[in-house]
C-alpha positions as CSV (number, residue, x, y, z in Angstrom):
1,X,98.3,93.0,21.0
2,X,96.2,90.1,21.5
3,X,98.2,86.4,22.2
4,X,97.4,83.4,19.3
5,X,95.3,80.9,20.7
6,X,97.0,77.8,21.6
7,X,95.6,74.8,23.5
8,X,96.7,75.3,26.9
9,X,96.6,72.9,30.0
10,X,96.6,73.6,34.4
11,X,97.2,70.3,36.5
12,X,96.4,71.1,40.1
13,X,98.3,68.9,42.5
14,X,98.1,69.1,46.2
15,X,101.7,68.9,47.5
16,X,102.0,66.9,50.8
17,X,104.7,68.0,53.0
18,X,105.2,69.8,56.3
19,X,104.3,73.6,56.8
20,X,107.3,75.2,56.8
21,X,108.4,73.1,53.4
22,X,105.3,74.4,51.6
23,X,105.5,78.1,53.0
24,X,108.8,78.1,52.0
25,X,108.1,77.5,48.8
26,X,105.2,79.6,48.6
27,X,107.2,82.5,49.7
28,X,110.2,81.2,47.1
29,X,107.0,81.5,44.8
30,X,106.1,84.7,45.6
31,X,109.9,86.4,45.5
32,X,110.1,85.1,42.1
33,X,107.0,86.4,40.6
34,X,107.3,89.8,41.9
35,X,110.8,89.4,40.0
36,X,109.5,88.4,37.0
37,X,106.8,90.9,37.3
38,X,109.3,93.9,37.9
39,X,112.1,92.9,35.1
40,X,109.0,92.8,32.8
41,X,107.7,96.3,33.0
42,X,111.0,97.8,32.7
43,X,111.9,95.8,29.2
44,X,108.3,97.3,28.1
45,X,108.8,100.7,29.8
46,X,112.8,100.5,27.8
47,X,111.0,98.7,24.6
48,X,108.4,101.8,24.3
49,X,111.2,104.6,24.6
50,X,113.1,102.9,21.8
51,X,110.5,102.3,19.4
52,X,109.5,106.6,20.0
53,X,112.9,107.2,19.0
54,X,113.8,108.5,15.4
55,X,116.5,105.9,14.7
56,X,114.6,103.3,15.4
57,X,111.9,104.5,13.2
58,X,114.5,105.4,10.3
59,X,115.5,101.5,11.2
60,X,112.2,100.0,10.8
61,X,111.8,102.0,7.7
62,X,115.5,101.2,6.1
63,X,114.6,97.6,6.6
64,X,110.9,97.4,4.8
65,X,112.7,98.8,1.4
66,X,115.3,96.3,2.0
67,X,112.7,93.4,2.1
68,X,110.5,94.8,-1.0
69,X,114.0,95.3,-2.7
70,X,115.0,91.5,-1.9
71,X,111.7,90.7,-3.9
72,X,112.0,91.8,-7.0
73,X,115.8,90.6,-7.1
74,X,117.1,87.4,-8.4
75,X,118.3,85.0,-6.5
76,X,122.0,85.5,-7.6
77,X,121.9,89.0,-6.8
78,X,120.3,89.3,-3.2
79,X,123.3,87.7,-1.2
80,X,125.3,90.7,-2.4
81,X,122.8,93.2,-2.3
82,X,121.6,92.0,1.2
83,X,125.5,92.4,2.4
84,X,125.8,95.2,1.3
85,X,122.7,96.7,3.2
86,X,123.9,95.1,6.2
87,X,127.0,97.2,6.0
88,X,124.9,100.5,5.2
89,X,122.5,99.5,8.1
90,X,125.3,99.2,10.9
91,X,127.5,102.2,9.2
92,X,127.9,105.7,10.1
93,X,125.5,107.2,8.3
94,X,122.8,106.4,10.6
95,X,123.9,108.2,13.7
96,X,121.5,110.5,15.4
């Protein structure tokens, strides 16, 4: 999936400092990347086994009937009806 194009900007500044400040933070750098590298492949390694999973799919499915329901209802009647899904959705009947 491809990003939306948004005006984006890089400043490059040289930091002035002593060696051991800016290694520090290099390496500070460096720890935090590889952290933010490995806690993102394991949400889209967890996100990918949820969406294979029939209850998610059953989910996805429950909710696009809800939304084409919501349109052809008046306005008077979808704040009930939409409660009343909500209960349905997190009820029983949709354990595995």
């Amino acid at each position: 999936m491809a990003k939306g194009k948004t005006p984006s900007f890089i400043i490059d500044v040289e930091l002035i400092g002593e060696n051991r400040d800016l290694f520090m933070i290099e390496s500070e750098l460096e720890t935090n990347r590889v952290i933010y590298n490995t806690s993102l492949g394991e949400y889209l390694k967890r996100e990918k086994q949820m969406k294979r999973t029939k209850r998610y799919k059953k989910l996805v499915r429950i909710s696009r009937v809800i939304k084409s329901n919501l349109a052809n209802i008046s306005n008077e009647e979808k704040l009930t009806y939409y409660q009343n899904e909500r209960k349905n959705l997190s009820g029983e009947n949709l354990k595995n």
